[in-house]
N, CA, C and O atoms as a MOPAC input file, in Angstrom:
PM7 MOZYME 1SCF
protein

 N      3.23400 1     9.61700 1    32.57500 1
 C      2.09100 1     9.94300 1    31.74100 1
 C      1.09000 1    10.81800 1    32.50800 1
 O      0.72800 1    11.96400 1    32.24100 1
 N      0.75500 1    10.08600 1    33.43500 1
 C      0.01200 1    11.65500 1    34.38700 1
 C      0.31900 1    12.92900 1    35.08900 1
 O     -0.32600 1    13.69700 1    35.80300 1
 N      1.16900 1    12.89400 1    34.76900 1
 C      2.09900 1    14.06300 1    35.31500 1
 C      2.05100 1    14.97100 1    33.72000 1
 O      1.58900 1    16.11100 1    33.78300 1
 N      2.40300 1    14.58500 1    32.69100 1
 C      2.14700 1    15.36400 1    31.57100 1
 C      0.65600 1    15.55900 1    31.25100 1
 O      0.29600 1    16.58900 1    30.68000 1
 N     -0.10600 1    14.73100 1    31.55400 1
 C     -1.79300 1    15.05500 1    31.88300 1
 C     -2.06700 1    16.58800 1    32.64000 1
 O     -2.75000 1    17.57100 1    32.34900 1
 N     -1.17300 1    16.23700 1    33.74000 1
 C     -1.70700 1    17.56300 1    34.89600 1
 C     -1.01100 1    18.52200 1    34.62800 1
 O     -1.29900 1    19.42700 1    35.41100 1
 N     -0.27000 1    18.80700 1    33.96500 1
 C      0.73700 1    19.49500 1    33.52800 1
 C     -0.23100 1    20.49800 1    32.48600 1
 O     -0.62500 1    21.66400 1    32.49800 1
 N     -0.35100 1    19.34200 1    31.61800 1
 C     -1.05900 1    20.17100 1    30.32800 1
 C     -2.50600 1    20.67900 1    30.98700 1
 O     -2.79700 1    21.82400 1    30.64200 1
 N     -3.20900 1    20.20300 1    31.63700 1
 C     -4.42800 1    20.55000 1    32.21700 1
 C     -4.46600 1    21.69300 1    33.06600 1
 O     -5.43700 1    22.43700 1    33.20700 1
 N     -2.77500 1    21.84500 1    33.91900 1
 C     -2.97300 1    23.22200 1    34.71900 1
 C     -2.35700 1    24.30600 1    33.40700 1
 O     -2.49800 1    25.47700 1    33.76100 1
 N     -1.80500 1    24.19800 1    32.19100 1
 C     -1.32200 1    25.38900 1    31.46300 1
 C     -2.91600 1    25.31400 1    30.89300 1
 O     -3.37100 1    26.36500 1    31.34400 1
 N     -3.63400 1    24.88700 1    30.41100 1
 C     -4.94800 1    25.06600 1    29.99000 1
 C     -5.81700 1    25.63400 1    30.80600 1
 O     -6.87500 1    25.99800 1    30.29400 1
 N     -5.60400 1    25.86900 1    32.32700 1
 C     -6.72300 1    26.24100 1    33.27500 1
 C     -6.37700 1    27.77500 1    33.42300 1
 O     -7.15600 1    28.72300 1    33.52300 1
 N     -4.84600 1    27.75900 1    33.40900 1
 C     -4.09900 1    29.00100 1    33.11400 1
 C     -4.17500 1    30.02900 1    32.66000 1
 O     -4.09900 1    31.14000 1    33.18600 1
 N     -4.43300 1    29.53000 1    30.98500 1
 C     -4.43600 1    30.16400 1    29.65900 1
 C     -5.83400 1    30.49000 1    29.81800 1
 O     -5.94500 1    31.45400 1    29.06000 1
 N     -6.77200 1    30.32400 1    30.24100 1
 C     -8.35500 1    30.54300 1    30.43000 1
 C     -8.52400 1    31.59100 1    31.34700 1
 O     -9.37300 1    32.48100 1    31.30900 1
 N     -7.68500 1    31.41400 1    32.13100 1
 C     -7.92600 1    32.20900 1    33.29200 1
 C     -7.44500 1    33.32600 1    32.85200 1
 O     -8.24800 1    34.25500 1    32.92800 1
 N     -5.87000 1    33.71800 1    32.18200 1
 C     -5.19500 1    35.00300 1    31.96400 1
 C     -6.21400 1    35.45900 1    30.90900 1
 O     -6.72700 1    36.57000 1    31.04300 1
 N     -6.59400 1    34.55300 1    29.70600 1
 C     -7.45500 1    35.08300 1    28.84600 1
 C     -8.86900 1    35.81800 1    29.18800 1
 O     -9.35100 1    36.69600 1    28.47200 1
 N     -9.22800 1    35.52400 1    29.91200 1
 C    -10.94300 1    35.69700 1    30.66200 1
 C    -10.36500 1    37.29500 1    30.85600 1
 O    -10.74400 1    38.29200 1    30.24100 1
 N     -9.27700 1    37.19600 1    31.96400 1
 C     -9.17100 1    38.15300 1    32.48600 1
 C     -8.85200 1    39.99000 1    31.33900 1
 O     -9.23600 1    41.16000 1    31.30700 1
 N     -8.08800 1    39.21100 1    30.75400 1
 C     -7.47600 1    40.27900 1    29.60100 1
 C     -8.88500 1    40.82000 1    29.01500 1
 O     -9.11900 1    42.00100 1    29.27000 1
 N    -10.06400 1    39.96300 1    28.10400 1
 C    -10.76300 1    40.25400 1    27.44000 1
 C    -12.13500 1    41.57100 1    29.08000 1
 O    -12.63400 1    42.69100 1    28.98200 1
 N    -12.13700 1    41.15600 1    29.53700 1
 C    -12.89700 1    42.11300 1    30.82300 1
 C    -12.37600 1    43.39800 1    31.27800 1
 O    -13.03500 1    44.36500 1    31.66000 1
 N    -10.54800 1    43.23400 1    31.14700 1
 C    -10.18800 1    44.39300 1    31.05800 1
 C     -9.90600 1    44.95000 1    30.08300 1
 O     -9.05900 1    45.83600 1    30.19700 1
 N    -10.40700 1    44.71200 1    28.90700 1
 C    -10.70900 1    46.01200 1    27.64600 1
 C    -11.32200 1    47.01300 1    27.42500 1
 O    -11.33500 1    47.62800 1    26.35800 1
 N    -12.12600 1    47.38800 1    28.81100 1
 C    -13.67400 1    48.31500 1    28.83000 1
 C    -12.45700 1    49.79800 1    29.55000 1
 O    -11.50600 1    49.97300 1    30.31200 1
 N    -13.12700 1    50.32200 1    28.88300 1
 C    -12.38300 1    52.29600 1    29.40100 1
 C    -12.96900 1    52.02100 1    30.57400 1
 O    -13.97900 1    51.32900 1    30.69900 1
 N    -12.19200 1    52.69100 1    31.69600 1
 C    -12.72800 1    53.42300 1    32.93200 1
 C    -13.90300 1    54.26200 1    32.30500 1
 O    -13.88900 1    54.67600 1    31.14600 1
 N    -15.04700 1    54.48600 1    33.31800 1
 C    -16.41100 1    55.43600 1    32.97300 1
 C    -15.88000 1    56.13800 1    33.35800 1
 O    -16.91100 1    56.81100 1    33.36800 1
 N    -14.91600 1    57.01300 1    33.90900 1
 C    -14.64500 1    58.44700 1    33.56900 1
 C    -13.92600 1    58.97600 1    32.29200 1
 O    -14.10400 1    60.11500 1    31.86200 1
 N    -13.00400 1    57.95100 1    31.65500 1
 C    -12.31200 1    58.35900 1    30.47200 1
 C    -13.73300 1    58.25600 1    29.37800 1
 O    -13.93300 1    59.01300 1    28.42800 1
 N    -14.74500 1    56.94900 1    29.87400 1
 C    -15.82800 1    57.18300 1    28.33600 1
 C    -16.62200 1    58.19300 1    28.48600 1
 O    -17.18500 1    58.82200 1    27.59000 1
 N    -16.71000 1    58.45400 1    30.24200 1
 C    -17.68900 1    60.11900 1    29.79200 1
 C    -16.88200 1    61.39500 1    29.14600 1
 O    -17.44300 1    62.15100 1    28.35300 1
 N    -15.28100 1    61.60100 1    29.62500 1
 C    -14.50400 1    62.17000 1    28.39500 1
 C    -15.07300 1    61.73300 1    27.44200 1
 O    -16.07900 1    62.43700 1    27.35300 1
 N    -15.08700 1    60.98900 1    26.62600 1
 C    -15.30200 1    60.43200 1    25.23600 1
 C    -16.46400 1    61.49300 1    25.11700 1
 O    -16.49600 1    62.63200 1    24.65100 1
 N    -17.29900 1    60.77600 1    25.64800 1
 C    -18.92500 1    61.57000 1    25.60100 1
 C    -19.07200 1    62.95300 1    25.58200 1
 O    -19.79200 1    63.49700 1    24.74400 1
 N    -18.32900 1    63.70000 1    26.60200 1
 C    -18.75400 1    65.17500 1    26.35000 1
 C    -18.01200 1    65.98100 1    25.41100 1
 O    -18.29800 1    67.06700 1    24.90700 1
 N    -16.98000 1    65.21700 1    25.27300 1
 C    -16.00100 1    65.94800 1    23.62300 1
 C    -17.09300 1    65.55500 1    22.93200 1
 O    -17.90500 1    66.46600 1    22.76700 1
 N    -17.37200 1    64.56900 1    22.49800 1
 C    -18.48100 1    63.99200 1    21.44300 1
 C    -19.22200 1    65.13800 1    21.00800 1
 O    -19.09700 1    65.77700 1    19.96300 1
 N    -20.19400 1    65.34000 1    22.18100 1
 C    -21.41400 1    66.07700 1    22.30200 1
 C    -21.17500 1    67.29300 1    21.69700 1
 O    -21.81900 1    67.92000 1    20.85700 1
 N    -19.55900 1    67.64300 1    22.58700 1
 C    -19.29800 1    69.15700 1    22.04400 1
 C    -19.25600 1    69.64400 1    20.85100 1
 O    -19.78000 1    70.65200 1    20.37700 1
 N    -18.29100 1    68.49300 1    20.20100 1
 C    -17.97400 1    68.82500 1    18.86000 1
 C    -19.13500 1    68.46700 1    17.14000 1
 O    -19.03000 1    68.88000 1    15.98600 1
 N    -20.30000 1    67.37100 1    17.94400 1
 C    -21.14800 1    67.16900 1    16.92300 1
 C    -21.97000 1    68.28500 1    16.73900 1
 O    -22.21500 1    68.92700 1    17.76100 1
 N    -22.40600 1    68.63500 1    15.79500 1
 C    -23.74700 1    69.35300 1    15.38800 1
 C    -24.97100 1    68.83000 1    15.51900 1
 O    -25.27000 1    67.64000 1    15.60800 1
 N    -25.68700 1    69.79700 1    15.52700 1
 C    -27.42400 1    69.66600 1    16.73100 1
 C    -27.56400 1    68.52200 1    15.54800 1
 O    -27.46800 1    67.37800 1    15.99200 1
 N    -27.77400 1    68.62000 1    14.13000 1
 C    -28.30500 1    67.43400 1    13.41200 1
 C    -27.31300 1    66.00600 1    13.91200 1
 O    -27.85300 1    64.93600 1    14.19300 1
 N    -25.96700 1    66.19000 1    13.95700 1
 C    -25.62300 1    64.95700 1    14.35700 1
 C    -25.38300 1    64.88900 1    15.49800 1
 O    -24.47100 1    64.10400 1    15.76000 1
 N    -25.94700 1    65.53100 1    16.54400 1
 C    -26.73100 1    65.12300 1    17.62100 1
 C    -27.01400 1    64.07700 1    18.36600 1
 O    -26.87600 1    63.90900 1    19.57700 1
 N    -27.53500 1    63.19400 1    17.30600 1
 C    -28.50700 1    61.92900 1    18.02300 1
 C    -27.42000 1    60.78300 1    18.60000 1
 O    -26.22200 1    60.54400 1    18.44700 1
 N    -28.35200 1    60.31300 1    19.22300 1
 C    -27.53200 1    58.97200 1    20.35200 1
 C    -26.67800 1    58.42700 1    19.12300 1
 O    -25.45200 1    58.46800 1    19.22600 1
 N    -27.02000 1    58.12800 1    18.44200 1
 C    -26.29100 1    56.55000 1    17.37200 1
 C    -24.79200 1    57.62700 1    16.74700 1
 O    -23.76900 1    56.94300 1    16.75700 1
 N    -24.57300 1    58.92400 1    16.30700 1
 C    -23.52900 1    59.46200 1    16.48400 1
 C    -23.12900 1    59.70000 1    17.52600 1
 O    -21.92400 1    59.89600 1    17.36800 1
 N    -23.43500 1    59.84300 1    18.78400 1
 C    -22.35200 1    60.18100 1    19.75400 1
 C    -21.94500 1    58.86900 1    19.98600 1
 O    -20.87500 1    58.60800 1    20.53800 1
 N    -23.06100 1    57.68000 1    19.43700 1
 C    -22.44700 1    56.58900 1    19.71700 1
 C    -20.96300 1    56.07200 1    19.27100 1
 O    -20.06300 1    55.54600 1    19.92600 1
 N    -21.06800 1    56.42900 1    17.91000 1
 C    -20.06300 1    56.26900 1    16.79800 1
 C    -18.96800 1    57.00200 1    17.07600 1
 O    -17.85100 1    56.53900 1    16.84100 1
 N    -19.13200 1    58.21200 1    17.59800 1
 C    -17.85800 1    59.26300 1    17.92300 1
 C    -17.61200 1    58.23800 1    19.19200 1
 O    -16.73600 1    57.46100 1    18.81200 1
 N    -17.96000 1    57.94700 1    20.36400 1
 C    -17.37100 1    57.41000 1    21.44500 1
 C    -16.76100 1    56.32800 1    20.83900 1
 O    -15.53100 1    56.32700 1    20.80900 1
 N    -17.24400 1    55.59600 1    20.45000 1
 C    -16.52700 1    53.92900 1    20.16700 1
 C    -15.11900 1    54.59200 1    19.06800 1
 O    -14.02500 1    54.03000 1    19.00500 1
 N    -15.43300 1    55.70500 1    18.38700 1
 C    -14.37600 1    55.70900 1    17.37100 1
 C    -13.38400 1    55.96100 1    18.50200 1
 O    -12.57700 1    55.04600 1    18.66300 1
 N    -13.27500 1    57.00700 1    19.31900 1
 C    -12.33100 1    57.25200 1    20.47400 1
 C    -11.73800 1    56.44300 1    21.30900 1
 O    -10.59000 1    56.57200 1    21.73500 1
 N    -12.67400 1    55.40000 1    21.62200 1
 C    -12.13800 1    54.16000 1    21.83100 1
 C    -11.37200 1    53.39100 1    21.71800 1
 O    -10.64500 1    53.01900 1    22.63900 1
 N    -11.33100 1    52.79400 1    20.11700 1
 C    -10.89700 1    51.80600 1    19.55800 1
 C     -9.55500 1    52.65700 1    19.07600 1
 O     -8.55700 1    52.05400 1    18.68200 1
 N     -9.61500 1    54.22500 1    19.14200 1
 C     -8.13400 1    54.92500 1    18.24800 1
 C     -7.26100 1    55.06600 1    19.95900 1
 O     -6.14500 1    55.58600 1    19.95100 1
 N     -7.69700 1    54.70700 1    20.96600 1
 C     -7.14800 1    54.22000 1    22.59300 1
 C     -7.11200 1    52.70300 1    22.63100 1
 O     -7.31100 1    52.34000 1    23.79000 1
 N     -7.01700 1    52.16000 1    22.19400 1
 C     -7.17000 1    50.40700 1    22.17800 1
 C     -8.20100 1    49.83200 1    23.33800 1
 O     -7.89800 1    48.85300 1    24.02100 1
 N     -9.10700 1    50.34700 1    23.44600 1
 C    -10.53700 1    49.42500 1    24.12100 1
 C    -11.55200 1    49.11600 1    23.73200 1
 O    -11.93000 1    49.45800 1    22.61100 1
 N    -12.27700 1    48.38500 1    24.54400 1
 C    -13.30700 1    47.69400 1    23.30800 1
 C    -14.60800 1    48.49100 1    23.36400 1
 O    -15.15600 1    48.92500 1    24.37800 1
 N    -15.14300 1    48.64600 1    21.65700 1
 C    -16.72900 1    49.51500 1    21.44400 1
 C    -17.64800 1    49.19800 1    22.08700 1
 O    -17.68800 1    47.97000 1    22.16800 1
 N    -18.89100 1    49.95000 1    22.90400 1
 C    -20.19100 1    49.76300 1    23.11400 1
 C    -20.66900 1    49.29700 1    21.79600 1
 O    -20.32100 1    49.56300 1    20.64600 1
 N    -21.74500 1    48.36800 1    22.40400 1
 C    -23.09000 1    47.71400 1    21.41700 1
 C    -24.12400 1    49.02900 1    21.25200 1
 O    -24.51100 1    49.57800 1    20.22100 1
 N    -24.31200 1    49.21400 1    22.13100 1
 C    -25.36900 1    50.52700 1    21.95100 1
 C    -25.52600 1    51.56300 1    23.07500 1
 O    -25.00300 1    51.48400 1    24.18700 1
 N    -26.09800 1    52.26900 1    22.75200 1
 C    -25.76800 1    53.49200 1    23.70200 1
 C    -25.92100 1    53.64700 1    24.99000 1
 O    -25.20200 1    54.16600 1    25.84400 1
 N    -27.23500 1    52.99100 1    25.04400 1
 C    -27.97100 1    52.50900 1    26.59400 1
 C    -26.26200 1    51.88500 1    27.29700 1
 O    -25.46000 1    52.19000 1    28.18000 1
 N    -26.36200 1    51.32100 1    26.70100 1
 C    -24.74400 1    50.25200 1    27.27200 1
 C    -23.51500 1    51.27700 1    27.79600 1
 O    -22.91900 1    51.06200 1    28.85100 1
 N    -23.28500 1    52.15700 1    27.12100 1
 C    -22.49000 1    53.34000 1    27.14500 1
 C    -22.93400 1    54.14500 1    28.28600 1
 O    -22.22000 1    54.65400 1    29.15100 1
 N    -24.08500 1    54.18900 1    28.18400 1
 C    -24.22400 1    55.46700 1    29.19100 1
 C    -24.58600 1    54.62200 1    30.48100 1
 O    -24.63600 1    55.33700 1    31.48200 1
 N    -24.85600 1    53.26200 1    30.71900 1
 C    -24.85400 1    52.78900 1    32.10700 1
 C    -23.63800 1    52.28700 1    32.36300 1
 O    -23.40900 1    51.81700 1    33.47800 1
 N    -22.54100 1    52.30900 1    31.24000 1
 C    -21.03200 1    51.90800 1    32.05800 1
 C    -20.70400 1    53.50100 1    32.68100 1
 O    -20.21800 1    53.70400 1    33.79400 1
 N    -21.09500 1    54.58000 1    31.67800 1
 C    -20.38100 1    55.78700 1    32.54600 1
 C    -21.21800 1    56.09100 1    33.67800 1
 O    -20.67900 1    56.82200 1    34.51000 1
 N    -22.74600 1    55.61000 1    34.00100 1
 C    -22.79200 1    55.51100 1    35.23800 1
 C    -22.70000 1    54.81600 1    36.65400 1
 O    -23.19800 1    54.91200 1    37.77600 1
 N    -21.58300 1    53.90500 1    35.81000 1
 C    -20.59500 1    53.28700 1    36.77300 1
 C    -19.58700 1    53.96100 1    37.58700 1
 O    -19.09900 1    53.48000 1    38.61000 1
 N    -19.27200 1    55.20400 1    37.03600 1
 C    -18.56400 1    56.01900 1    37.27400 1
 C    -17.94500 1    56.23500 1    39.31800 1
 O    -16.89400 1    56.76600 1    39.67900 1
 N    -19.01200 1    55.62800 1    40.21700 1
 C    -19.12100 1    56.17900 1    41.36800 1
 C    -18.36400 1    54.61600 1    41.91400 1
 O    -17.45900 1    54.54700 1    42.74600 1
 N    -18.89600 1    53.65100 1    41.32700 1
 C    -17.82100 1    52.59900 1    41.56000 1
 C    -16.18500 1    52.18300 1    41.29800 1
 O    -15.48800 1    51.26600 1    41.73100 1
 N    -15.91400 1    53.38400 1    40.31800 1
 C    -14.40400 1    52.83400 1    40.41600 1
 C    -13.62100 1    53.23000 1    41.60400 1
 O    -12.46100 1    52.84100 1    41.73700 1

């Protein structure tokens, strides 16, 4: 009986652990999201311009690459100036 205790307790410590890990690595490298970003920039027009579309163009680029969207832009632009840490 305790042996199927510890058993089930280390596949549960497991499954937490691989999971944690998977969901942290969903974020683009900050050099592929500043790609994102300066196609963005390039291709919007001065009216759609503003942060909250380039926001929308990056995350769309994103998610059509399977990683996960910025919340907001601020967020976006301090992961791509993460850039010097990878």
């Amino acid at each position: 009986m305790k042996l199927s205790k510890l058993i089930v307790f280390s596949l549960l410590v497991t499954l937490n652990a691989v999971a944690t890990e998977i969901g942290s690595e969903n974020l683009a490298p900050p050099s592929q999201v500043e790609e994102y970003f300066y196609y963005c920039t390039d291709t919007l027009s001065d009216e759609e311009g503003t942060d909250e579309h380039i926001l929308n163009c990056v995350n769309y680029q994103l998610v059509d690459s399977g990683f996960k969207q910025f919340s907001t832009y601020a967020e976006m632009i301090a992961h791509i100036n993460k850039k010097g840490d990878e």
